[in-house]
PASEBA-1860 file (N, C-alpha, C; in nm, 3 decimals):
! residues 104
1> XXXXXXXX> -2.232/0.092/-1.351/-2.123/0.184/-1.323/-2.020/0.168/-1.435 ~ -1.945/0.268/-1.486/-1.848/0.244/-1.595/-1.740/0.221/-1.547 ~ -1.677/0.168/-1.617/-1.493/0.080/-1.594/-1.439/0.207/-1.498 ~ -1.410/0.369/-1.535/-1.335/0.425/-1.514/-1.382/0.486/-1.329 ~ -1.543/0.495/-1.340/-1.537/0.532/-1.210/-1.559/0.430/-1.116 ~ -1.526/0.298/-1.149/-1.519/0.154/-1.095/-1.386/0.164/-1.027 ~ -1.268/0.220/-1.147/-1.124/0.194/-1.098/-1.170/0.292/-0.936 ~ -1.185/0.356/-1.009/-1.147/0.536/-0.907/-1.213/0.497/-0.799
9> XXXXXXXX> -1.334/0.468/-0.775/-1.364/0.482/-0.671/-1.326/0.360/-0.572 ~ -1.287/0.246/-0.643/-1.191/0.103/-0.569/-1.047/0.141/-0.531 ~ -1.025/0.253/-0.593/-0.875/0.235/-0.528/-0.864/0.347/-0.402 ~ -0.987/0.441/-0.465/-0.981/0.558/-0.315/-1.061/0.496/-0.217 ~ -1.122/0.420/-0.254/-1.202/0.360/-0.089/-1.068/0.272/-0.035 ~ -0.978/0.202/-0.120/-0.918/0.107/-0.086/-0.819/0.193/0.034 ~ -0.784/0.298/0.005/-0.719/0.395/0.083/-0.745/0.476/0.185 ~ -0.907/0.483/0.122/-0.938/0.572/0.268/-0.987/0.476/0.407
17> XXXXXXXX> -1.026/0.341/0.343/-1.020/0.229/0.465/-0.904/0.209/0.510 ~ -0.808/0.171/0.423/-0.674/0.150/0.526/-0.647/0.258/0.616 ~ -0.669/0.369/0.604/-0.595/0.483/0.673/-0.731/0.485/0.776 ~ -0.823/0.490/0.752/-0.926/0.508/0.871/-0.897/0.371/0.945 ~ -0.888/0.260/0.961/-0.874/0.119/1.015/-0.770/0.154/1.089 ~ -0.618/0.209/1.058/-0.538/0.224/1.134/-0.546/0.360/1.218 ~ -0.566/0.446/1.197/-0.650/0.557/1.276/-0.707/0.475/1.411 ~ -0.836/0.441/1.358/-0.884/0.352/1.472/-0.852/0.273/1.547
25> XXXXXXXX> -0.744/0.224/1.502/-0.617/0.150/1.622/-0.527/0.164/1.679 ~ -0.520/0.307/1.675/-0.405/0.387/1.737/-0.407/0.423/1.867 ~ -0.310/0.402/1.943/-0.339/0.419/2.105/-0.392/0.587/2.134 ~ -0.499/0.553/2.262/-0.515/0.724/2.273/-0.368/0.772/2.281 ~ -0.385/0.913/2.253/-0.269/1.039/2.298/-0.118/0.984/2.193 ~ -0.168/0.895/2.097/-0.076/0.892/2.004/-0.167/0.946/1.821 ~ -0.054/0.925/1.769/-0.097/0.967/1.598/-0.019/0.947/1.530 ~ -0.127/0.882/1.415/-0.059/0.810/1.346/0.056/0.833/1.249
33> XXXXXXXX> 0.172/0.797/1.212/0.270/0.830/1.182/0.376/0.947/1.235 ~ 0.329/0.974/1.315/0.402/1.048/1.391/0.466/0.953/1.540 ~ 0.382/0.897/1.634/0.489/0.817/1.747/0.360/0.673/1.728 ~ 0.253/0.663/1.641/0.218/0.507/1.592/0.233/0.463/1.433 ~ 0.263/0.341/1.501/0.245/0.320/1.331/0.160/0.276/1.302 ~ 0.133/0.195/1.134/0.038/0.184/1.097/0.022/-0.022/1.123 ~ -0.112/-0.050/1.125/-0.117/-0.150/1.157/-0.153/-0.276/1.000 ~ -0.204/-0.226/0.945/-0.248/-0.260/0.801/-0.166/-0.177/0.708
41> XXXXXXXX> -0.062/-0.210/0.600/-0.058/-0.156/0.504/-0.006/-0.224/0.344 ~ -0.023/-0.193/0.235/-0.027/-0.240/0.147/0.128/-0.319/0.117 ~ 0.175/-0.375/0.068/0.330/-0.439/0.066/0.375/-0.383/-0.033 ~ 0.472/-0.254/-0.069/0.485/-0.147/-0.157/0.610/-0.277/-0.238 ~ 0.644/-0.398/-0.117/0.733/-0.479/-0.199/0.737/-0.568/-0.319 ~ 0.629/-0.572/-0.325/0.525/-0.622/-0.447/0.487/-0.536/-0.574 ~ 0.508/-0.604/-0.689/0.446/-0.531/-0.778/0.339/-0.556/-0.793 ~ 0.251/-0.632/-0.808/0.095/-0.640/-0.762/0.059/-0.654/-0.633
49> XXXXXXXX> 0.045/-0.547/-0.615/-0.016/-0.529/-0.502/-0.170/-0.515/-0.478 ~ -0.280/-0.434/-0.626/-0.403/-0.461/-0.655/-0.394/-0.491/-0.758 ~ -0.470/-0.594/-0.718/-0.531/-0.707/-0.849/-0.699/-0.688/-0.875 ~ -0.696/-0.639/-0.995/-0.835/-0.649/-1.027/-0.907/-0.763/-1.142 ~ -1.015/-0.837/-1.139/-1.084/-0.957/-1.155/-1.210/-0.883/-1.236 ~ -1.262/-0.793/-1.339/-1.372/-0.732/-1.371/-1.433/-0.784/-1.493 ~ -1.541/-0.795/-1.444/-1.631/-0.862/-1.580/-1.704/-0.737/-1.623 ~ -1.679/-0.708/-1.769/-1.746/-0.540/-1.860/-1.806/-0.645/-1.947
57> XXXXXXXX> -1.913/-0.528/-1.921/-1.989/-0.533/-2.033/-1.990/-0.440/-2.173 ~ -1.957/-0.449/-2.300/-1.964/-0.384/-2.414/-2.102/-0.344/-2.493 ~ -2.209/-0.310/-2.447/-2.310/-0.307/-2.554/-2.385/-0.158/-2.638 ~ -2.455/-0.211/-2.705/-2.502/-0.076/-2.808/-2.686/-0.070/-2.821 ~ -2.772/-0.001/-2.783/-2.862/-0.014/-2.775/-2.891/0.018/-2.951 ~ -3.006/-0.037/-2.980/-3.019/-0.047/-3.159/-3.098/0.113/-3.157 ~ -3.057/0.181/-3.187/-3.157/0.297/-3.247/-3.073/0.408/-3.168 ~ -2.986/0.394/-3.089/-2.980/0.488/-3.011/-2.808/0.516/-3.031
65> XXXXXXXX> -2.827/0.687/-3.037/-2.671/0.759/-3.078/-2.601/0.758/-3.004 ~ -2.422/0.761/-3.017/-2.339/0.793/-2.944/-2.259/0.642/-2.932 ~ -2.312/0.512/-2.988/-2.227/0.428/-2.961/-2.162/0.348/-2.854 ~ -2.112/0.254/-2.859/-2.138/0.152/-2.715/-2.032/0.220/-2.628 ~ -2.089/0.168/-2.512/-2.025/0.220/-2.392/-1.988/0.081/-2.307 ~ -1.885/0.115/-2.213/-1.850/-0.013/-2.109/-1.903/0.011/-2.012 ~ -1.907/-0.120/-1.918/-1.949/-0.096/-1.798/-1.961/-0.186/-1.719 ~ -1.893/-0.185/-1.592/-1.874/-0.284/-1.505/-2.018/-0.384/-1.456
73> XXXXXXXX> -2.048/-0.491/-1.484/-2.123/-0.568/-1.500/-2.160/-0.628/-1.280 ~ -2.238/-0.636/-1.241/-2.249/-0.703/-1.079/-2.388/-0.796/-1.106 ~ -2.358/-0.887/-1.069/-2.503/-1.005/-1.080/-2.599/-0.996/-0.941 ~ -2.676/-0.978/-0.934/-2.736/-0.981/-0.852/-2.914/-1.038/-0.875 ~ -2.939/-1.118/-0.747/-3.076/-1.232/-0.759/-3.179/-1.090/-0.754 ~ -3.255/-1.136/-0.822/-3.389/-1.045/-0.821/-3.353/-0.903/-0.917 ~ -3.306/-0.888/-0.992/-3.299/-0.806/-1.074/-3.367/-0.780/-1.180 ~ -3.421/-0.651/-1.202/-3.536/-0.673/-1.313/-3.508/-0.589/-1.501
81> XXXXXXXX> -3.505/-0.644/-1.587/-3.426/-0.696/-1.712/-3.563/-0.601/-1.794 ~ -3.497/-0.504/-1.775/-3.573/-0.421/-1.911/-3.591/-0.479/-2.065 ~ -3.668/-0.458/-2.152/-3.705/-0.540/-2.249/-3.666/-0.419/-2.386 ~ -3.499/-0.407/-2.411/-3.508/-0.334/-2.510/-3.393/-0.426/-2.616 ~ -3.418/-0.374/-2.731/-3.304/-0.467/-2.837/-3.191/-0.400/-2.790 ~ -3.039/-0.496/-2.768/-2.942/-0.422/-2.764/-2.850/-0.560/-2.786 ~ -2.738/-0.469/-2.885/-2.602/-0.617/-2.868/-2.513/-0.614/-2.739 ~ -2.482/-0.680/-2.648/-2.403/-0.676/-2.554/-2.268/-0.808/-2.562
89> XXXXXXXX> -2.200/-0.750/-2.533/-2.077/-0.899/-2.542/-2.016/-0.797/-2.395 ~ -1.972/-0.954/-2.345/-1.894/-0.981/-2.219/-1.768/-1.033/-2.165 ~ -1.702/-0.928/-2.114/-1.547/-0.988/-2.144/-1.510/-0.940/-1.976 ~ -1.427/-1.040/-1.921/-1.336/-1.028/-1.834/-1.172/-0.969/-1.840 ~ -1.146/-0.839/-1.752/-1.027/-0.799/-1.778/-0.982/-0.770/-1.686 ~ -0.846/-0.846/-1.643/-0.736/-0.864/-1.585/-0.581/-0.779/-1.556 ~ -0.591/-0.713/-1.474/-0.465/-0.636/-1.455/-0.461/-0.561/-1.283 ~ -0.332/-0.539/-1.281/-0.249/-0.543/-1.142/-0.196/-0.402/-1.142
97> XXXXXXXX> -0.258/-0.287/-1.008/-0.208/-0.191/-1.014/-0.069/-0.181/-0.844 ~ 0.006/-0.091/-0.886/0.121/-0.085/-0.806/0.109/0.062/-0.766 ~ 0.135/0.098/-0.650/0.146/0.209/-0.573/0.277/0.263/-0.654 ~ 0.276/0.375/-0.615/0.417/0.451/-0.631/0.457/0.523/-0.530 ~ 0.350/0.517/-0.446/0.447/0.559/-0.301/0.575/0.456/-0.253 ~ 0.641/0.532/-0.159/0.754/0.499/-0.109/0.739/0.448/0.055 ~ 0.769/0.357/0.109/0.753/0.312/0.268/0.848/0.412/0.302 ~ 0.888/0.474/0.465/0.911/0.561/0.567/0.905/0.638/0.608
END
């Protein structure tokens, strides 16, 4: 998967779970933000509030056009390792995203 639809799709799941989780805990014949509140929510008091931990991968397959691409790297047992020449280097990158919504 590449860096960019790694972010995107971690921060909209991250959202559409919180809001479905508290949904689901809302007393019958109430709704949410209107007479319940929410039971989980992010601490807008914080400037990191998501922290991301991602190991990319950088590589370039030898023969092949268009030049290296990134891409979010996941280890997993039993994986099977195609046999083509390619340079790859591996880097971990670190950074903290902040909502810009407002609490009330």
């Amino acid at each position: 998967m590449d860096l960019e639809k790694f972010i995107h799709e971690t921060l909209i799941g991250i959202k559409k779970g919180l809001r479905s989780a508290n949904e689901e805990l809302v007393e019958d014949g109430k709704t949410l933000g209107v007479n319940a509140s929410a039971t989980f929510v992010i601490d807008r008091d914080k400037s990191d509030n998501i922290e991301f931990d991602v190991a990319v991968t950088a590589s370039e397959e030898v023969g092949k056009e268009g030049g290296a691409s990134i891409k979010v790297i996941s280890f997993g047992a039993g994986a099977n390792v195609n046999k083509t020449e390619m340079q790859q280097s591996i880097s971990r990158i670190r950074f903290k995203i902040r909502s810009s919504e407002t609490t009330g």
